[in-house]
Steps between C-alpha positions, in 0.01 A plus 500: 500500500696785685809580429581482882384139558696234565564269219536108533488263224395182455757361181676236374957591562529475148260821371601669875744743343342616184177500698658761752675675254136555283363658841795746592422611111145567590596683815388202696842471691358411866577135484537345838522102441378236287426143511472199260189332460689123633609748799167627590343163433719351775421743751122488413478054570584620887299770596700608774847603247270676296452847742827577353739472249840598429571790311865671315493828386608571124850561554542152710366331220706654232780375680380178517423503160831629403652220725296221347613596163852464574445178648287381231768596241762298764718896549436460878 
């Protein structure tokens, strides 16, 4: 892999962080999206959703991340 490619991952939310972090570490910090496995199952039982999905950049889903944290631990 290039360090210069575009990186999209295919994980479950829960490892999504540590996963990313582990990457930046290794100087693999080009990461453009992921998807769940249930996500990318959906798209792939009607062949016409599956030309694309949609994507969040690392800082969008730190936030949501952050967000769902709060919620989960009811401080929002």
């Amino acid at each position: 892999m290039r360090e210069d490619e575009d990186i999209y991952l295919l994980i479950d939310e829960n490892n999504l962080e540590e996963a990313v972090r582990d990457l930046i570490r290794i100087g693999l910090d080009n990461i453009k999206g992921y998807v769940t496995r249930a996500e990318l199952e959906l798209h792939l039982q009607d062949p016409g959703s599956a030309q694309t999905l949609p994507t969040i950049d690392v800082d969008e889903n730190s936030r949501i991340v952050s967000l769902s944290r709060l919620w989960c631990n009811g401080r929002l």
